[in-house]
N, C-alpha and C positions, 0 to 999 in steps of 0.2 A: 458559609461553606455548603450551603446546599446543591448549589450550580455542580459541585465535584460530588457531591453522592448522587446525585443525578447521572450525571456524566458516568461512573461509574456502575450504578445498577442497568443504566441502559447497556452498555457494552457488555455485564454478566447476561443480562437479557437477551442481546442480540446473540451471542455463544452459545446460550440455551437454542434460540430457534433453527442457527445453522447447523446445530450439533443433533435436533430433532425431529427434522422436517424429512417426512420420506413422499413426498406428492408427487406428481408428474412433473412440476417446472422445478429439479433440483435448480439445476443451472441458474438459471431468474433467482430465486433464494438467495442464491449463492451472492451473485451481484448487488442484489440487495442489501445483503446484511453486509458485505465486502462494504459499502459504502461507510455504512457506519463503523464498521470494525478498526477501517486505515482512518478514516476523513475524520472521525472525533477525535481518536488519542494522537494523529498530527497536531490538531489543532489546539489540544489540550497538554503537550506534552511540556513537561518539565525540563530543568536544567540537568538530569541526571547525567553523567558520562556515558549511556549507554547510546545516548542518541549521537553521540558525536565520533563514534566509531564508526573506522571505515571498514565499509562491507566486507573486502577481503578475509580481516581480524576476525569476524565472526562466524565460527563456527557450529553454532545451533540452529545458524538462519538455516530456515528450509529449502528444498531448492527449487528453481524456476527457470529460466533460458534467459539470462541477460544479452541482447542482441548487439547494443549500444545504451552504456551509462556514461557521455561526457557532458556532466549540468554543466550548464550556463548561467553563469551569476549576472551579467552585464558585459553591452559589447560597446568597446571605446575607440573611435577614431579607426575602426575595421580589426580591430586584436580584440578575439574572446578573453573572456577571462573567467573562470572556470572556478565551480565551488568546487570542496574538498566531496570523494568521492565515500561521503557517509552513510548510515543507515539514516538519520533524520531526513538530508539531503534527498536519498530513495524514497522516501516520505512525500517530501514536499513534489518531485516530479510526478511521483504515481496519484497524487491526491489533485495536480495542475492534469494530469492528463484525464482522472476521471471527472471530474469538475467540467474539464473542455470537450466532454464525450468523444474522448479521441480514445476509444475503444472501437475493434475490431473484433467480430466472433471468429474463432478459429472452428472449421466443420469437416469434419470427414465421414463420408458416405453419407451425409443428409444429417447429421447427428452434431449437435454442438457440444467440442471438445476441451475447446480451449478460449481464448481470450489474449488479445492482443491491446497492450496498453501503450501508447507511445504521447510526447511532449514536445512539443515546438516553443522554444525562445527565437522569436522575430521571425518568423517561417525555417529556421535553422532546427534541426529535430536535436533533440539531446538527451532523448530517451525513447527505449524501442525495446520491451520486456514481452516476453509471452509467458503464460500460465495453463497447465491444464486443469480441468477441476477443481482434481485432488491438493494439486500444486496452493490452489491460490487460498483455498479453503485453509489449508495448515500456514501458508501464510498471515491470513489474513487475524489465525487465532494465535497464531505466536504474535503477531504487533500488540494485541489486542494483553494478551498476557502479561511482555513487558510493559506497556500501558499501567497496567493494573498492579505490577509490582510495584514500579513506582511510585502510583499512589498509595502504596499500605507502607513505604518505607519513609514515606514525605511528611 
């Protein structure tokens, strides 16, 4: 069991540093720790039912500008076929699109604002999320939190 207290103090860790860092490059910070925030507790995450709730149902999610969410599970004989539109599901696009550096900065007036995450299945896009800062920061420590309920209740 050490891999999950690992797993674990790293992600209180990474919460500490995004929650402490006041330097010039918040932004940079920000993605940085975003990596680990989403990318470990996807890959770590459990059978809990919270992961299989669709977006919609949840109401503590924080918010962000969903532009296009239809995943793509596999395409057959030219018919998509389409996962369910869940938070784990949001997971696994957001984690395939930072992964695939298909990140965009969002800038106005010379200043980086935002962040632009999007997902391609077969050149077919099937995710197209934007975030500002603040937006992605509270999301990234709400994942991160249920993340970590989960392990104290597992």
């Amino acid at each position: 069991m050490e891999i999950l207290k690992f797993n674990k103090e790293f992600v209180e860790r990474t919460i500490n540093i995004l929650n402490s860092y006041k330097g010039k490059f918040e932004f940079s910070n920000l993605l940085n720790c975003t990596l680990g925030l989403i990318i470990l507790p996807y890959e770590n995450m459990g059978s809990s039912s919270y992961w299989k709730s669709e977006i919609v149902r949840l109401e503590d999610i924080p918010s962000f500008t969903i532009k296009l969410f239809e995943p793509i599970k596999k395409m057959k004989k030219g018919r998509i076929i389409r996962y369910p539109k869940t938070i784990g599901v949001l997971l696994r696009k957001i984690r395939n699109g930072l992964a695939h550096q298909n990140i965009k900065p969002i800038n106005k007036n010379n200043e980086f604002v935002g962040i632009k995450i999007f997902n391609k299945y077969k050149n077919k896009l099937d995710l197209d999320i934007e975030f500002t800062r603040e937006e992605l920061s509270n999301f990234a420590i709400y994942i991160s939190n249920k993340y970590l309920e989960e392990d104290a209740s597992g």
